[in-house]
C-alpha positions in Angstrom: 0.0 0.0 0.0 0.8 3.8 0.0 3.8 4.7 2.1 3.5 7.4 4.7 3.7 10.8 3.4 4.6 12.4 6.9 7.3 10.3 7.7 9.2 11.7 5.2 9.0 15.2 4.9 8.3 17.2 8.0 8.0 20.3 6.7 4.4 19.0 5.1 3.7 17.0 8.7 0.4 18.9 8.8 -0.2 20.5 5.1 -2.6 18.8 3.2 -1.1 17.5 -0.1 -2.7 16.3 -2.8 -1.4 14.5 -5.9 -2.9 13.3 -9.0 -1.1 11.1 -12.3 -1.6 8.8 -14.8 -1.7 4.9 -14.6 -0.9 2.9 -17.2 -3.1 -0.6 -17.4 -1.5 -2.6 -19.6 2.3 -3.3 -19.1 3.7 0.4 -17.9 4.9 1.5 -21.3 2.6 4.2 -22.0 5.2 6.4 -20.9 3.8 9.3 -23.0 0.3 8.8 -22.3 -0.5 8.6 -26.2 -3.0 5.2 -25.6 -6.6 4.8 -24.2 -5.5 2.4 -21.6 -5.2 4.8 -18.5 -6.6 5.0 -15.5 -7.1 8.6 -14.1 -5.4 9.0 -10.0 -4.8 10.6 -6.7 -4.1 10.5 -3.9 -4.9 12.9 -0.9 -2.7 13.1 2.7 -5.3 14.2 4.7 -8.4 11.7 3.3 -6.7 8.3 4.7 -8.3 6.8 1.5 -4.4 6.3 -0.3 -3.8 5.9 -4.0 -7.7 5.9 -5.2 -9.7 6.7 -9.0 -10.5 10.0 -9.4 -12.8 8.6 -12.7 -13.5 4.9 -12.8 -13.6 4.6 -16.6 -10.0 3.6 -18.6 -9.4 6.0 -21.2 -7.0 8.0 -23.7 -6.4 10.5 -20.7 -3.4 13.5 -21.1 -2.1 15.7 -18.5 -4.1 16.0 -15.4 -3.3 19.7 -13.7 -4.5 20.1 -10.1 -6.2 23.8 -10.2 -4.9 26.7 -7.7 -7.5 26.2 -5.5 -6.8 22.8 -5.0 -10.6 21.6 -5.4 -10.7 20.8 -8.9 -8.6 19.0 -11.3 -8.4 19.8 -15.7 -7.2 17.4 -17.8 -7.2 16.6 -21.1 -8.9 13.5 -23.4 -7.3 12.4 -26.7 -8.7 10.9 -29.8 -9.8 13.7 -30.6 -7.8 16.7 -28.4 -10.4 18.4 -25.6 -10.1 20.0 -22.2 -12.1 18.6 -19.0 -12.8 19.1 -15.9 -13.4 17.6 -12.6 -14.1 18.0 -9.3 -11.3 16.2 -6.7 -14.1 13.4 -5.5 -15.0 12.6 -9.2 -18.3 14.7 -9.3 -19.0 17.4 -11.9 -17.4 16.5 -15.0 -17.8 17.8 -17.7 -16.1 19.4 -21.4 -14.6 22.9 -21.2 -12.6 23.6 -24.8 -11.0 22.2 -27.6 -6.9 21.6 -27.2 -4.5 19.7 -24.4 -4.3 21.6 -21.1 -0.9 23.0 -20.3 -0.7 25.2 -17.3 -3.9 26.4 -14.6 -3.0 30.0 -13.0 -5.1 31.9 -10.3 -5.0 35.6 -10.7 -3.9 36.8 -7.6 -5.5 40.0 -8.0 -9.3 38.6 -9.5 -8.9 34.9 -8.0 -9.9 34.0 -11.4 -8.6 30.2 -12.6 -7.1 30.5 -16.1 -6.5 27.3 -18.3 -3.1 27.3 -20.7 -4.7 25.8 -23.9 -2.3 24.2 -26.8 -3.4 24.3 -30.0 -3.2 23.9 -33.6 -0.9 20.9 -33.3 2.0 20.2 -36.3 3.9 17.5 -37.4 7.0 16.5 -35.3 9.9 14.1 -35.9 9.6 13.0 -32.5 7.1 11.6 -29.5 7.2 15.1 -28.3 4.3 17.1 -29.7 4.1 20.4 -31.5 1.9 23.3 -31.4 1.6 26.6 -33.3 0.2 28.5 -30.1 -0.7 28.9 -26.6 -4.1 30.2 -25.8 -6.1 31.0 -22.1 -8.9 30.8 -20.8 -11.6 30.8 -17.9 -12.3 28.0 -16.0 -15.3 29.5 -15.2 -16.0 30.9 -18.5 -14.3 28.6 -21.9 -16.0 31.5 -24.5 -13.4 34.1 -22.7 -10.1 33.6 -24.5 -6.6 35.0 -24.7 -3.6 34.6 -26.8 -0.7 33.9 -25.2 1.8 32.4 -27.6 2.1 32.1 -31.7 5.6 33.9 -32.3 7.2 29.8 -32.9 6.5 26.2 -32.9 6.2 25.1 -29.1 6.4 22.1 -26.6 4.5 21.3 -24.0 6.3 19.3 -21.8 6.5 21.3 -19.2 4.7 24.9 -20.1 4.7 26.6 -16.9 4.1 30.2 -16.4 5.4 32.2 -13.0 2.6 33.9 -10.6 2.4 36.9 -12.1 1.8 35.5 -15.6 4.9 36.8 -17.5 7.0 34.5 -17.7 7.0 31.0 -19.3 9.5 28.2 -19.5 8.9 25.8 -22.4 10.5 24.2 -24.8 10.8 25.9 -28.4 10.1 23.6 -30.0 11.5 20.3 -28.3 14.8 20.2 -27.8 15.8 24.3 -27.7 14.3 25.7 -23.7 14.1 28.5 -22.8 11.9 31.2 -21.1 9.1 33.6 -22.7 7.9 36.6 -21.7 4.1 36.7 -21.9 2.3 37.5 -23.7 3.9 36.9 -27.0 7.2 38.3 -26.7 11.0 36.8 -27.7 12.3 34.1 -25.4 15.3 33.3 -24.0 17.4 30.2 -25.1 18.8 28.4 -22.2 19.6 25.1 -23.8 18.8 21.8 -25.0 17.0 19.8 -23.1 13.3 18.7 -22.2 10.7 19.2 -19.0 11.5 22.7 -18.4 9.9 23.9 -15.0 9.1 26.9 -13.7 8.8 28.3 -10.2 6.1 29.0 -9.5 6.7 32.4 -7.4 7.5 35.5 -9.2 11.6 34.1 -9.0 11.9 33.3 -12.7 13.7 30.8 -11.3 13.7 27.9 -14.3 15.1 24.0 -15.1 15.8 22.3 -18.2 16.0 18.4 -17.8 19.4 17.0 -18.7 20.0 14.4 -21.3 21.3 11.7 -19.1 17.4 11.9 -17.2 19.1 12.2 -13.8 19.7 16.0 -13.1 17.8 19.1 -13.6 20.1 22.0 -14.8 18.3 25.1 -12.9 18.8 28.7 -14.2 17.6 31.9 -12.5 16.5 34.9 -14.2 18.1 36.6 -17.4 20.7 33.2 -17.2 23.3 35.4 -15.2 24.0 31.6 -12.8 23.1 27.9 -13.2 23.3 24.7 -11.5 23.1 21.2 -11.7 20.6 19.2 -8.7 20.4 15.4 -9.4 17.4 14.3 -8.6 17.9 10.4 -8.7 18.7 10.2 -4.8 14.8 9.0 -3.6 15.2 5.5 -2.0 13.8 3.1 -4.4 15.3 5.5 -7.8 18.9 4.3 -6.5 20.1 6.8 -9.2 18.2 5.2 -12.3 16.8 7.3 -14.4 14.1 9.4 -14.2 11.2 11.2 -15.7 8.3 13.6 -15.8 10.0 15.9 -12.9 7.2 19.5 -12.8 7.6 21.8 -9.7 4.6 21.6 -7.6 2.3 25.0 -6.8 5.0 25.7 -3.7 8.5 26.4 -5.3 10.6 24.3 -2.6 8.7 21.0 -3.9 8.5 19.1 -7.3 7.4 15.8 -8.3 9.4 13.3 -10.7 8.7 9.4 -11.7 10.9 6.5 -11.6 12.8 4.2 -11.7 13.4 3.6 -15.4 15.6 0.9 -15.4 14.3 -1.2 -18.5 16.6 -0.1 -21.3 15.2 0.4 -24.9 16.9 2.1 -27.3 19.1 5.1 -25.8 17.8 5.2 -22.9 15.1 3.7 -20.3 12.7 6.0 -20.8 11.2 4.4 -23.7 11.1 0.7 -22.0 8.6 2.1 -18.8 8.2 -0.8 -16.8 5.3 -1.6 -13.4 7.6 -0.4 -11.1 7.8 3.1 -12.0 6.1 5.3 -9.1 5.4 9.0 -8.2 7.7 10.7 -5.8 7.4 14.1 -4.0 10.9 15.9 -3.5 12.2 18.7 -1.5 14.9 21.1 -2.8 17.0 22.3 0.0 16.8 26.7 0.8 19.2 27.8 -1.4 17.8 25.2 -4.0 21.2 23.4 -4.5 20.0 19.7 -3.6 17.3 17.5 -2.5 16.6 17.6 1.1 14.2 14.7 1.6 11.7 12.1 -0.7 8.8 11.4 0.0 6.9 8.4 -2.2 3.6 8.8 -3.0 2.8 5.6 -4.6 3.3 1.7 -4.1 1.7 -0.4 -7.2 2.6 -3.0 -9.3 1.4 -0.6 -12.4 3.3 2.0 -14.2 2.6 6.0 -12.9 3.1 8.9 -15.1 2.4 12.4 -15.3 2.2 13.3 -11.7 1.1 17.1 -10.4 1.1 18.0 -6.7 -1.0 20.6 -4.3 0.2 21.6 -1.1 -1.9 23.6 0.7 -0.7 27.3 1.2 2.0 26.9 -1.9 1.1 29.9 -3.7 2.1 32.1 -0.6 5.7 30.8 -0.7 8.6 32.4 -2.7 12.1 31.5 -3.2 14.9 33.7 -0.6 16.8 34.5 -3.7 19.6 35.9 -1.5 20.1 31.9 -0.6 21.0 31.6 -4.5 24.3 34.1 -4.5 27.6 32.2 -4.2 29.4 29.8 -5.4 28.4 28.2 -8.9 27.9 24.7 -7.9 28.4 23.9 -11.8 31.4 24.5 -11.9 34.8 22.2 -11.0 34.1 20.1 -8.3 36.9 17.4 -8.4 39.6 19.2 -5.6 43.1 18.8 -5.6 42.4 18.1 -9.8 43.6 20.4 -12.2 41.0 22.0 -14.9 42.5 19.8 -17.3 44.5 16.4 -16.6 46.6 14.0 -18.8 45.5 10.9 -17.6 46.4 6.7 -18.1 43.9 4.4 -16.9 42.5 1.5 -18.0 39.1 0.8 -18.8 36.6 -1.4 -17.0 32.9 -0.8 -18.7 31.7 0.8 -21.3 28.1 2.3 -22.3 26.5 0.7 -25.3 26.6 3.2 -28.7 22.9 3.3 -29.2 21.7 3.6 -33.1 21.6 7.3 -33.7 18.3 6.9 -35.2 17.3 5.9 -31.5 18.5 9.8 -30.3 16.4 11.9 -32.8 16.4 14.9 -33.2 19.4 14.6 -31.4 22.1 14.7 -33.5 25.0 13.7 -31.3 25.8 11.9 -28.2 28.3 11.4 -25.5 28.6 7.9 -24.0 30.3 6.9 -20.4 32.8 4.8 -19.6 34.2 3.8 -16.5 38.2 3.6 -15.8 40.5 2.5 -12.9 43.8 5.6 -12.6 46.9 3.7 -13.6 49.2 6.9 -12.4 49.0 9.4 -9.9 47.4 12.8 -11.0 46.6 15.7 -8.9 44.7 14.0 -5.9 43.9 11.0 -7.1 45.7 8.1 -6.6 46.4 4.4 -8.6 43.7 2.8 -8.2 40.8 5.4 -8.4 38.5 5.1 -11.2 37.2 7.6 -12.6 33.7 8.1 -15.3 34.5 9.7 -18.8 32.1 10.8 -21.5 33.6 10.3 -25.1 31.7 11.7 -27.8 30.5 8.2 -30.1 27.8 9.5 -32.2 28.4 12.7 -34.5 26.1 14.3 -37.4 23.8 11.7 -37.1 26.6 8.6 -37.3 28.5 6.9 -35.1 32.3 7.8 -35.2 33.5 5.3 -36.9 37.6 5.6 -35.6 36.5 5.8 -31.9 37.5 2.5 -30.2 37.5 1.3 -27.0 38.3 -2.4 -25.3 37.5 -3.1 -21.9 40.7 -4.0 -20.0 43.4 -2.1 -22.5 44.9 1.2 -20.5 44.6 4.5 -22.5 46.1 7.6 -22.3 43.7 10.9 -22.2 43.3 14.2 -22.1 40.8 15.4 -19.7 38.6 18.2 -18.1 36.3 18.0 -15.6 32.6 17.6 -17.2 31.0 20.5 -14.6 33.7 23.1 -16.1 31.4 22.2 -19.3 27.9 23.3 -18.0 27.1 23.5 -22.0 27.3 20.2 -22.5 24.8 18.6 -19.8 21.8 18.9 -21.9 23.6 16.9 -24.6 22.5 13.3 -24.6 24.5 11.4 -22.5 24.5 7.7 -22.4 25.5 6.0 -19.1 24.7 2.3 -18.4 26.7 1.8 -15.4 24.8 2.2 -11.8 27.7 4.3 -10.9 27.1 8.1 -9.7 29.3 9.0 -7.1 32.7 8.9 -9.3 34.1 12.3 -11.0 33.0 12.9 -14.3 35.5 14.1 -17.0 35.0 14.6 -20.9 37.2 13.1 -22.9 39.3 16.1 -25.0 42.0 14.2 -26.2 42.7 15.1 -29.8 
């Protein structure tokens, strides 16, 4: 059954939380949520009922968004694309609008509840779905309608707008993020990467989800500092891969699935699997780690597309004094220089996925673990050491890279957080090995 919520995160001890996702039926690979085999959940701390149906019927569900007020819950239905709406104990359904919910905002100033619409889908190359715009409305009122966003081709995995409504981080299209000013102005490329989030104070505070689906890459404001969390540390993740991380409505909590741990293709994503569950995360104050987990779910079916409500949320904001300092992005390997010539020998490699398997991702960097044969800077024979080669370039694999597991190799290296440009590459690691330093491989 459902694990205790309170035990794990004292800070909600008495805050009703409330959490709703997808479940997959079948065998937990509807990992997207494009087929009709879902069942609709939640889950509420306060209600002693655990992990229950918010609607009985299995269906081609999308997205379910918890609204501000924490009462009500939009989602979308597929086949074809329309916006609903439904109260938390299953009663009052009904259709609001044609699209796929994105995003529910509360006007602080009105209290009016405003549904983020997508629209006007086009084609994409990908699983990740495009649309030509970004419209609002009421939830009270569907016929009441706002544009929002046309000026490009957009994601919407995460669209997330701030509390005052300006601001928006997105993906433009899939896999360029970045962060719009609303309504309808330029946006600001961060990266690539997918599952951008969005604080959701007035903090502008933003993440883009790495390639390697373990870390979220957060940004503040304008892009003047960045920073890498991992969030892969929730007892029962073990640092496996992750997915579908979204920031809850109170800006020091998010939510993420896992573990992926069924390999198909690149990654795990793709392969899903029963024993994926919802987990509800803490960042620490100065948003540099994850305090505490706290797992919502305890199935044998897969869960996806979780969104969390804590009570009180919207009247928290980030102390963005706590975010001054240090950049902890950059080197973090002491006593090792910024670049090291290195001979070690190699114990396991990442498989070279086929590069049709990393679309539209043209390139990728792949792992591979080594034991130090000499000395260098603070570490000693004997260490080992992770290093990301680049395998797959323009769409091919590079055909004079080599590797054999047991030959030593001499290398030229720097330490992979000195390349913050690089962690929304795709990055291949098969290993279950995450506390060893990471270098890129520059030898020429």
């Amino acid at each position: 059954m459902l694990s205790d919520c309170r035990a794990d995160i004292s800070a909600l001890a008495d805050i009703r939380t409330r959490v709703v996702w997808l479940q997959d039926q079948k065998d937990g690979t509807d990992v997207f949520a494009r087929g009709s085999h879902l069942k609709f959940m939640g889950w509420d701390s306060r209600d002693g009922n655990g992990e229950r149906n918010i609607l009985t019927e299995v269906g081609a569900y999308r997205r379910p968004l918890i609204t501000p007020t924490g009462d009500q819950i939009v989602f979308s239905m597929s086949q074809p694309d329309r916006i609903m709406v439904v109260n938390w104990d299953g009663t009052g359904l009904k259709q609001l609008a044609p699209g796929l919910a994105v995003e529910v905002w509360q006007n602080p100033d009105t209290g009016e509840q405003w549904v983020y619409a997508a629209r006007d889908q086009r084609p994409s190359d990908s699983i990740n779905d495009r649309f030509a715009r970004i419209d609002r409305f009421r939830l009270d009122n569907p016929e009441t309608i706002e544009s929002i966003w046309n000026r490009s081709l957009i994601g919407i995995e995460n669209f997330q707008v701030s509390a005052d409504a300006t601001h928006a981080a997105a993906t433009f299209p899939w896999p360029v993020t970045g962060v719009a000013r609303l309504p309808n102005q330029p946006f600001l490329k961060i990266g690539r990467g997918c599952w951008t989030s969005l604080a959701p104070d007035n903090s502008y505070l933003m993440w883009l989800f790495d390639g390697q689906h373990r870390n979220v890459i957060l940004h503040t404001d304008g892009n003047r500092q960045s920073w890498r969390v991992n969030i892969t540390g929730a007892p029962g993740v073990d640092g496996n891969e992750v997915y579908h991380p979204r920031w809850t409505n109170h800006p020091h909590f998010f939510v993420t699935t896992g573990p992926f741990i069924h390999k198909k293709g690149a990654n795990a994503i793709r392969g899903g699997g029963t024993g994926v569950e919802i987990y509800l995360g803490q960042f620490s104050p100065d948003m540099k780690r994850v305090d505490a987990w706290t797992r919502i779910t305890n199935n044998d079916r897969g869960d996806f597309f979780p969104d969390a409500w804590i009570d009180g949320g919207e009247k928290v904001s980030i102390d963005l004094s706590r975010l001054s300092g240090p950049d902890p992005a950059s080197p973090t390997n002491p006593g090792v220089p910024s670049r090291i010539q290195v001979h070690a020998r190699l114990l396991e490699k990442s498989e070279i996925p086929d590069p049709a398997s990393i679309a539209p991702y043209s390139r990728a960097l792949a792992v591979y673990r080594y034991e130090i044969l000499t000395p260098v800077g603070s570490m000693a024979a004997g260490s080992e050491i992770l290093v990301a080669h680049w395998v797959i370039q323009d769409y091919a694999v590079i055909a004079d890279f080599s590797r054999s597991t047991g030959q030593s190799y001499r290398m030229a290296l720097e330490d992979m957080a000195s390349h913050p440009d690089l962690e929304s590459e795709r990055i291949i690691q098969d290993m279950d090995v995450w506390n060893l330093p990471l270098f890129i491989d520059m030898t020429r």
